[in-house]
N, C-alpha and C positions, 0 to 999 in steps of 0.2 A: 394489664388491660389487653383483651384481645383487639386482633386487628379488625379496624373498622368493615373491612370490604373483604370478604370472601372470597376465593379465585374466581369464581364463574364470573362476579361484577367488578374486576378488573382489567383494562385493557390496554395493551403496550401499543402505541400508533410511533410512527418515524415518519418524520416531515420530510420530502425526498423533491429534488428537481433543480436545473441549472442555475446556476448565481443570477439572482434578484425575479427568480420566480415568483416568489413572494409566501414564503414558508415563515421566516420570522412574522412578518404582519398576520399569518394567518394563527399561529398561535398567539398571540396577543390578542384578535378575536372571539379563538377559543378561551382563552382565561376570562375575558371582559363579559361574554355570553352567560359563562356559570356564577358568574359575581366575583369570581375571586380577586380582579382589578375591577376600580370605578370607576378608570377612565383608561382607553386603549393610547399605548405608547402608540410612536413611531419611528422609523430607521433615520430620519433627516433630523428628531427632535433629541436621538439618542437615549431614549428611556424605555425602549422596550425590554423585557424580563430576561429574554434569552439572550439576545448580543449585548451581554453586559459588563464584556471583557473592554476595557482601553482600546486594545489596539481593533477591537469591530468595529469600536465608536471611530476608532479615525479612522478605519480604512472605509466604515459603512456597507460592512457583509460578514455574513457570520463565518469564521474561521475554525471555532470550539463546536463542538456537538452539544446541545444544553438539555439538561434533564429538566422536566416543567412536569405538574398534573394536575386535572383537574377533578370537579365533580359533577359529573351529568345525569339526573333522573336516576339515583340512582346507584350509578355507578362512578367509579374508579378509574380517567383515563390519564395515563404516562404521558405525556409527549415527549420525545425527542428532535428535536431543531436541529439539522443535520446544514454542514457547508454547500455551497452547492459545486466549488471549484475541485478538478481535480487534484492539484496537489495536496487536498487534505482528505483525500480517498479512506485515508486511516481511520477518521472520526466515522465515516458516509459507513464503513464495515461493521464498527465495532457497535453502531447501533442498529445495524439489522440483525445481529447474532442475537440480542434478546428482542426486539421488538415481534409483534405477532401481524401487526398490519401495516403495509406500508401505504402514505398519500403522496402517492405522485403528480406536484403541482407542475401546470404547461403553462405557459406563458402566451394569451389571445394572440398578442401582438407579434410573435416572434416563433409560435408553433413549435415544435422538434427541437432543441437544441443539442450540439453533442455529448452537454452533461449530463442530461436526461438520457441519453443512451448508454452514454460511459454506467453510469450508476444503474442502469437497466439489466445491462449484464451480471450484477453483483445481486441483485433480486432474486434474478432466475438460478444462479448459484444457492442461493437462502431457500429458492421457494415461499418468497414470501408473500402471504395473500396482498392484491393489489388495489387500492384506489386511484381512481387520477382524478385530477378537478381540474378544469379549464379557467386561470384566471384572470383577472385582469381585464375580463368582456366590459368592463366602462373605458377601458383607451380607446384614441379616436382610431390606433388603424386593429383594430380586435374584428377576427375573419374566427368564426366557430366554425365555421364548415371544416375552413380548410387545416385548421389544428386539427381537428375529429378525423381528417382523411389523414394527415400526418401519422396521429398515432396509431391509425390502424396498419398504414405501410409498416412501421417502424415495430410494432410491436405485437401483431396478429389481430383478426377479426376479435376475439375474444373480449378488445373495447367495447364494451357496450354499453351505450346511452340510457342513463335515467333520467339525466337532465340537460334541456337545455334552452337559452336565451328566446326570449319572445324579441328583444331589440338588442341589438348594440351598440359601443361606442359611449358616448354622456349620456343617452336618455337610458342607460342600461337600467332596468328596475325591475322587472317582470321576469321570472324562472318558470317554466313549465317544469311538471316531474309527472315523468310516463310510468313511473309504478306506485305510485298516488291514486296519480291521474288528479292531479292537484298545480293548479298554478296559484304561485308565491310573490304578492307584489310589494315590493318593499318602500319606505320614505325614501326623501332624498338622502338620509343620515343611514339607511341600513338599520340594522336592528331586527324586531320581532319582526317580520311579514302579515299578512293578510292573508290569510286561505282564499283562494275563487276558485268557481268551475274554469276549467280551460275554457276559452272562447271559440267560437263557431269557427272562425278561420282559422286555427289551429288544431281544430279536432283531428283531422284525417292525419295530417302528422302526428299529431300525438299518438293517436289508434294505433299505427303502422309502427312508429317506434316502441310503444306498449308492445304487441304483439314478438315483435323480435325481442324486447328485453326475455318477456314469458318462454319463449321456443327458447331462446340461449339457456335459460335455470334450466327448462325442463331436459332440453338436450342431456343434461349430463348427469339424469338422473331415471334408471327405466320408470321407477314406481311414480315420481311427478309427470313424466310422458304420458303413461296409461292415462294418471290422472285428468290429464290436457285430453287427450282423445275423447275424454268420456264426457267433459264435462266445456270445452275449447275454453277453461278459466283455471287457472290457479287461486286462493283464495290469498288472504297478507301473511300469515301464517307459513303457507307452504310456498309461497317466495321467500321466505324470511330461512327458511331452512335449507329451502334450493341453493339461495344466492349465498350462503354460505360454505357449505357443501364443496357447491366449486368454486370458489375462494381460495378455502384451504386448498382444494386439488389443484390451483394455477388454471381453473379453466376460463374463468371469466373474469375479470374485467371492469369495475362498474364506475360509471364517468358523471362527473359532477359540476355544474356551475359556481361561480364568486365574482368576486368581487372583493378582495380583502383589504381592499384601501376604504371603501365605502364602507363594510360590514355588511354584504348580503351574501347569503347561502350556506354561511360557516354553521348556526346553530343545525340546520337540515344534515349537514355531514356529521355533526355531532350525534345526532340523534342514530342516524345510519350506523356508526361506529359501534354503540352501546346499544344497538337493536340485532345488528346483522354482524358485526365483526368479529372473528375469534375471543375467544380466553386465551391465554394461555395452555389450558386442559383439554379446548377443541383440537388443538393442532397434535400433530405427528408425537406421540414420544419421542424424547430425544435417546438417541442411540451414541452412548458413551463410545470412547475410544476400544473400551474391552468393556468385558460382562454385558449382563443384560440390560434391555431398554429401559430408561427411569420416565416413568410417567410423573406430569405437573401435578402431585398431588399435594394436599396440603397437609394432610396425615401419614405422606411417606416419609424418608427418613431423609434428613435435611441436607440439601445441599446446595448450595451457591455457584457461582461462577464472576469472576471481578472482567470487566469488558472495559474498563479506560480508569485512569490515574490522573490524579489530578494536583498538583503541589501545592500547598494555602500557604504563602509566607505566614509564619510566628504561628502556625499551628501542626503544619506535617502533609503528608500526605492522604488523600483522602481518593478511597476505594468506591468505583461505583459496583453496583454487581445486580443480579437477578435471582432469585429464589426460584431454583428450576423445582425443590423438589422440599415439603416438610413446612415447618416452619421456625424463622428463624429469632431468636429473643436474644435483648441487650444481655452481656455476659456471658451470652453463649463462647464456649468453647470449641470448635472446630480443627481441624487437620487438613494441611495442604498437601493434597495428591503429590503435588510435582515435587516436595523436598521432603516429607514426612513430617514438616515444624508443625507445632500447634498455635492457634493464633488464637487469641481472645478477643471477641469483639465488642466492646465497654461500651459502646454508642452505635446507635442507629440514628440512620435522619430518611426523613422524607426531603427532597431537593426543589426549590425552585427556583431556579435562578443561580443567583451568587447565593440564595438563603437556604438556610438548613434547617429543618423542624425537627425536633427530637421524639422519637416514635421509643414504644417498648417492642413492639416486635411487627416484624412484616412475614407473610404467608406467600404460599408456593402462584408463584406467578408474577408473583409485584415485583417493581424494582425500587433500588434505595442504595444507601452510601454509608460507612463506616471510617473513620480515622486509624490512622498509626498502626496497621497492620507491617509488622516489620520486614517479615519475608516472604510474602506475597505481592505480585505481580499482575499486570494484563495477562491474561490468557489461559489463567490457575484455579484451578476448582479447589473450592473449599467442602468439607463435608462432615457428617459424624465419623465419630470414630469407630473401626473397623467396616466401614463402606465398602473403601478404597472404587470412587466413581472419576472416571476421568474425563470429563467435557470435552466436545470437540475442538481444538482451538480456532480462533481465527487466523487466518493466514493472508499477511498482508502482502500486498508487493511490491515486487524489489523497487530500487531508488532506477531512477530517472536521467540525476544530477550527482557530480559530484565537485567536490571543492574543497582544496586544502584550507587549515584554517591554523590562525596561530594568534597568541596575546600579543597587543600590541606593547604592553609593559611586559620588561624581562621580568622575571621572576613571578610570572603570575601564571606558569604553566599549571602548578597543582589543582589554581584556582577554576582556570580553565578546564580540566579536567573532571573535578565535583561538578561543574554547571552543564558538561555535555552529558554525564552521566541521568544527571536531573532531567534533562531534556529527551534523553533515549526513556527514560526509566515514564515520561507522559507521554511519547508518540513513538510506537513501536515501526511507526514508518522511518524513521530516522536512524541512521545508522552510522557509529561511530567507529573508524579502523586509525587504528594506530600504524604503520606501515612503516617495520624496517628499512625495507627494498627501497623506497623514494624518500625517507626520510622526512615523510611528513604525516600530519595528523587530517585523517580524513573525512570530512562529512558529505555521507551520501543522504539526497534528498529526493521530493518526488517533483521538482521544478521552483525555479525564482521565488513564486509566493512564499512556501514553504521555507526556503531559505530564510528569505525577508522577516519570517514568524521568528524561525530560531534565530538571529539576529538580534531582534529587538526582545525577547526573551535573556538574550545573555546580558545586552547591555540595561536594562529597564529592570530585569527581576536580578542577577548576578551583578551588576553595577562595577562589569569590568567593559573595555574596547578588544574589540577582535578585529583581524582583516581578514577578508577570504584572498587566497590566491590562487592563480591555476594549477594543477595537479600537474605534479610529474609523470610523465608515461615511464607504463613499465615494457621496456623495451628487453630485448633478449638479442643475443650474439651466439651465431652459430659457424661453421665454413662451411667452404663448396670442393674443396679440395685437399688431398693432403698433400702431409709435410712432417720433416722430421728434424729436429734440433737436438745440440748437444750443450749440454752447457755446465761449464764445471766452478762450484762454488768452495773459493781456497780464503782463508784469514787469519796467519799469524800477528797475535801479539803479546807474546811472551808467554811462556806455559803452554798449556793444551792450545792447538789451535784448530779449524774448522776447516774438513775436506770431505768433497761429495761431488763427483762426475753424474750427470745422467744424459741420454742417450734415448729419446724419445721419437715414436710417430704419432701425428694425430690426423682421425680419420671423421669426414662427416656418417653419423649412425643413422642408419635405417636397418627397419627389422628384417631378418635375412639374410642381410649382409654375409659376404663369405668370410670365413677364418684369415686374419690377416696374411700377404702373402708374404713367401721366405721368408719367414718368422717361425720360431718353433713356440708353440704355447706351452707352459709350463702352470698358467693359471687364472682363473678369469671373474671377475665381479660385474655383476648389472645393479648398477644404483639408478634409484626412481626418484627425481631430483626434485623436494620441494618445490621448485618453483617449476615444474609440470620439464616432459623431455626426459633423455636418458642420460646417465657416461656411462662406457663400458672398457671396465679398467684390464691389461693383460698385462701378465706375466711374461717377457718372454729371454729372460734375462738367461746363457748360457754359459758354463763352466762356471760360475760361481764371480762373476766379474763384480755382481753386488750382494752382496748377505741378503737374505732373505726377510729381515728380521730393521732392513729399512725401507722394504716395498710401504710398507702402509704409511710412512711419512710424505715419501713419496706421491701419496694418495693424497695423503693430507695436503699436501703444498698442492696439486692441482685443483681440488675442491675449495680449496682457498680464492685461489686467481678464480676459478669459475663464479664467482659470487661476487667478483669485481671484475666483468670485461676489458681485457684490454682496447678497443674500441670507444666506448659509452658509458663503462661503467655497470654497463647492465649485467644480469646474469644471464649466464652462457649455456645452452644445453644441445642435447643431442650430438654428443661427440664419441670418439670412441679414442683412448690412448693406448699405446703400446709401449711399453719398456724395453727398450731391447739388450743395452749396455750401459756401461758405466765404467766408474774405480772406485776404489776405496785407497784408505789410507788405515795401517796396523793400528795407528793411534789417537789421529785425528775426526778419524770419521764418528759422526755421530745424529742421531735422529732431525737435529736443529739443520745441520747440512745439508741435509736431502732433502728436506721441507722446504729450504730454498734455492737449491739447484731445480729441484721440480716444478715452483712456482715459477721460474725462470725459464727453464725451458720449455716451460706450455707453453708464454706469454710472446716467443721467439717462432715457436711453432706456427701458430695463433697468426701473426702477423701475418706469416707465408702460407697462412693454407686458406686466401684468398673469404677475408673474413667476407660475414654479410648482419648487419642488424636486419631484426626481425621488429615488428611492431605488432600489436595487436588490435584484432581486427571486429567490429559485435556487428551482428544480425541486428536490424531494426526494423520496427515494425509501424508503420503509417498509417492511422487513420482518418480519412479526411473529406467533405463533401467531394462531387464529382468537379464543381467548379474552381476545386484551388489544387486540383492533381498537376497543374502543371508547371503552378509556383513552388509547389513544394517537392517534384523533381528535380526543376530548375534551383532549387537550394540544396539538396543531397547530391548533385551533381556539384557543385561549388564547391562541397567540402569531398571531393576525391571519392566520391562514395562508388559503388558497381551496384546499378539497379536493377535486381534480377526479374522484377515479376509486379504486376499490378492484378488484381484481382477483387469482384463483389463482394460485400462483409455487409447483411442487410441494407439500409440504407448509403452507405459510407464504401467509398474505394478502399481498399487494402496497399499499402506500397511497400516491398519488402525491400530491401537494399545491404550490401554487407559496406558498413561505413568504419573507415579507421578510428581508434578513440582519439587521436593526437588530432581530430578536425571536430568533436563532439562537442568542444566546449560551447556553451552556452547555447546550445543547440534546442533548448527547452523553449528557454526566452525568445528566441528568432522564431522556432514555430508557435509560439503564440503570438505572437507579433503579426508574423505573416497570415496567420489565416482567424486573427479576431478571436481566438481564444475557443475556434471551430472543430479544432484537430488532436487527436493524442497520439501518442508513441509507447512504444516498449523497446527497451533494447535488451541483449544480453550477451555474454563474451562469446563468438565465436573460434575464432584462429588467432593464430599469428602467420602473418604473408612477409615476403622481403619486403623492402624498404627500397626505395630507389638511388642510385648511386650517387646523384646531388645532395637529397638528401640525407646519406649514411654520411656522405663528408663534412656536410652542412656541423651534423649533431658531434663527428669526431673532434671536427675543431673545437665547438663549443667546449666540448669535454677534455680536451688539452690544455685550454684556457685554465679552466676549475682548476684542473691538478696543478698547471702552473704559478697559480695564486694561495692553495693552500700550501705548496713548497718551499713559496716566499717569505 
């Protein structure tokens, strides 16, 4: 059976704007509009289609990104219900990399929000043509001017009005639309509308705003310009083309009224989508990693792309993906770009919801989901074979947060294990390290929420207990001075016994450094120390006082203590050692000897060459209205931070500051706290700075304690 809906009448729309804009209630409108539900859920009644996860129903806001579609006049529209918070930025990406149009809903009541801005940047990244709808004009404090001046500050003139409120607040029910030139008066239940002439006291507005919609399309088109000159009208046709035209080209803009608690103005956005909004085939070919451009065709040669993962308990995992290119049938066989495996795909589904509808094949443009793809991933293009197409991936960003985590039952590390793996393998925001160096197992996140998700994912889906605990810093140990020790490792106990003199200096390293001094060099190594820093090892051992043949034990024994500070425990870099003397013994001596006469007389060294722990230090990065710049200096200042610089970032201050990680903990949670969920951050590692000298003693002693207890 071929696919019902051709490319051209298919349409990929993403629900976009700050938590509780009201993007779930408005596809619940859009479903309830084309008949597909016969009664519109709600977020309070917990039955709406898309937040049909447990934990949305408890928390009451969409967490999951949800595939929905409907059918309109016609056509074929996707929806995507995207979060609106940013710690699930992840879901908010991976459904603008297939989506073709985005509806960015504004909130009457509340205007601008920062997650309207945060996800505004990831738009512009996409290029994605834009709607916005102003919602929520039935609340009693709903200001439409002053949202419409909002988002023109925030997001250039290029906002342009087709629609808007005759009243506001509760009598809300009348929508003017200036490229109609049609006002829509709704019941009090919403639903189908009333066509009327605009009225007398609204003409000149309307006219004025008409006219700006028509100059905006024709602006960015010479041959609609002429047209305007010639004739000062555009006819619906040639807006129809205009206003798509710059859509696709990010020129324009086009702004919409609702109501999605009542049901008014959703069918009109409907219509707009499946009259004026991209295919798939309108927009840009996509420009693979290598080779040539692959256009959305539906008679090219087939290829996918999988954009999120999904785990079904008692059934496996389930791939969503988009048919950039061909089309694609149950039993198809395919090739993944990124490992060469071949994957079979034995089922197709059309998605709504939690429900899966079983399709035989879907075409270039649609999107749809498949099961038990074994070695395939988010971010993996599927193709024919001999393609070889590689999609651009998505690139998400880095973690925010992090937090050691551990079973709270012994022996259930393996289990814990499989379930982070499960959880990296559905949110590629989520990041799992295992870390020798602190000895703990680490989960980086993009803030609290997100935590709270993976949390209740381990215990609710994996039905084990975890704890989070604070993260060890990874600190380093370096000196300021040198110093030279000798230190000779002797042990008879019948038979062979153990002899090794060594005779060391150690220097702090900087590049340039001069050649050690009265020391003869005889030979020299530069090692690039995992864990970032140098050592620079010398030869400089004369007449033969140690064999040649146990310098690299030697080595070994320094490189050893280096990776266990005598201070903190931490690793040690940027040093330089010199060998200068020693003994041997005809019989005794031996590689095990010098291994630890040399761990010994670093650690001797080390002491007297006026150590210093170092800490590590990240650049952060602030974004925040101008009214909480000085709560939220006043908290970077709290945690020891140095604030270099404040600076304009469209609407939002910028505050950069270099903050140590040993004060970042839960630094997420405090700025949402502090600024109502107003602000976002970036950090990333910058340096490592000294540490101060209360503090170095503070963390020595602690570290003395340790040793003296695992001694005991």
């Amino acid at each position: 059976m071929a696919s019902e809906f051709d490319t051209a009448h298919v349409k990929n729309i993403v629900l976009l704007g700050h938590a509780g804009s009201g993007k779930t209630s408005l596809a619940e409108c859009m479903l309830f509009e084309a008949g597909l539900i016969n009664r519109k859920g709600s977020i309070p009644e917990k039955n709406t289609v898309s937040d049909y996860h447990p934990l949305e129903q408890e928390r009451s806001n969409s967490i999951f990104s949800s595939l929905l579609h409907t059918r309109w006049r016609g056509y074929k529209i996707n929806i995507i219900d995207t979060p609106g918070y940013s710690d699930f930025v992840g879901e908010v990406l991976a459904a603008l990399r297939v989506a073709d149009t985005g509806v960015m809903l504004l909130d009457a009541a509340e205007g601008v929000e920062v997650g309207t801005d945060i996800i505004w940047e990831y738009t512009e990244q996409f290029k994605t043509p834009m709607i916005f709808a102003i919602n929520k004009l039935d609340h009693d404090k709903a200001d439409f001017d002053k949202t419409l001046r909002e988002a023109k500050e925030h997001f250039g003139n290029k906002v342009t009005v087709v629609q808007y409120p005759r009243q506001q607040g509760a009598g809300f029910h009348e929508i003017i639309d200036v490229l109609r030139m049609t006002m829509y008066k709704f019941k009090d239940i919403g639903g189908k509308p009333e066509k009327l002439p605009i009225p007398d006291d609204e003409k000149e507005r309307a006219d004025k705003l008409h006219r700006e919609l028509v100059e905006a399309v024709a602006s960015n088109d010479e041959a609609l310009m002429e047209k305007y000159f010639d004739k000062g009208e555009l006819d619906e046709d040639e807006m129809k083309d205009g206003l798509k035209k710059a859509m696709i080209n990010h020129d324009l803009f086009p702004l919409f009224c609702l109501s999605t608690e009542r049901n008014m103005g959703s069918g009109r956005l409907m219509g707009f989508i499946d009259n004026v909004c991209p295919s798939a085939n309108e927009r840009p070919a996509e420009q693979p990693m290598s080779g040539k451009a692959l256009k959305c065709d539906a008679e090219g040669p087939t290829c996918l792309f999988v954009y999120k993962t999904v785990s079904e308990p008692h059934v496996g995992d389930l791939s969503f993906f988009k048919v950039f290119s061909g089309t694609v049938k149950s039993g198809a066989e395919l090739v993944n770009e990124t490992n060469g495996v071949s994957e079979k795909l034995n089922q197709l589904f059309l998605i709504e919801g939690n429900k899966r509808v079983n399709v035989n094949e879907l075409t270039a443009g649609d999107i749809g989901a498949t099961l038990k793809l074994r070695n395939t991933h988010v971010n993996n293009t599927l193709h024919a074979r001999g393609q070889n197409v590689d999609l651009k991936p998505i690139n998400f960003p880095p973690p925010n947060m992090t937090v050691a985590i551990e079973a709270t039952q012994k022996g259930d590390e393996e289990k814990l294990a499989q379930a982070l793996h499960q959880l990296r393998e559905e949110d590629p925001t989520l990041l799992v390290e295992v870390s020798p160096e602190l000895k703990q197992t680490l989960l980086h996140c993009q803030g609290d929420m997100h935590l709270a998700v993976a949390r209740w994912k381990i215990e609710n889906v994996h039905k084990m207990q975890v704890k989070f605990n604070k993260p060890r810093i990874p600190y380093r140990e370096t000196i300021r001075k040198a110093a030279d020790a000798t230190y000779r490792h002797k042990k008879q106990s019948g038979g062979a016994g153990q002899f090794g003199e060594v005779s060391m200096r150690i220097e702090p390293y900087y590049e340039g450094m001069p050649e050690p001094h009265g020391l003869t060099v005889r030979g020299r190594e530069t090692i690039d120390l995992p864990w970032g820093g140098k050592l620079v090892y010398y030869n400089c051992i004369v007449g033969g006082a140690i064999d040649a043949r146990f310098l690299p034990s030697i080595l070994k024994g320094v490189m050893e203590k280096m990776q266990e500070g005598p201070i903190t425990g931490s690793y040690v870099r940027d040093v330089r050692v010199s060998v200068f003397d020693g003994k041997m013994h005809p019989v005794d001596s031996n590689d095990i000897s010098f291994k630890i006469a040399g761990i010994m007389a670093f650690k001797d060294a080390f002491q007297h060459a006026d150590p210093q722990v170092l800490e590590p230090v990240n650049q952060v990065m602030v974004l925040c209205p101008e009214d909480l710049t000085g709560a939220v200096i006043g908290e970077l200042q709290s945690r020891r931070a140095l604030v270099e610089g404040m600076d304009t970032e469209g609407n939002f201050q910028k505050i950069t500051a270099k903050v140590p990680l040993a004060e970042l903990h839960e630094f997420s949670s405090t700025l949402r706290s502090l600024t109502q969920g107003r602000a976002k951050f970036s950090m990333h590692f910058d340096s490592y700075a000294p540490l101060s000298f209360e503090m170095q003693k503070k963390l020595a002693q602690e570290h003395s304690k340790e040793e003296a207890l695992t001694m005991a």
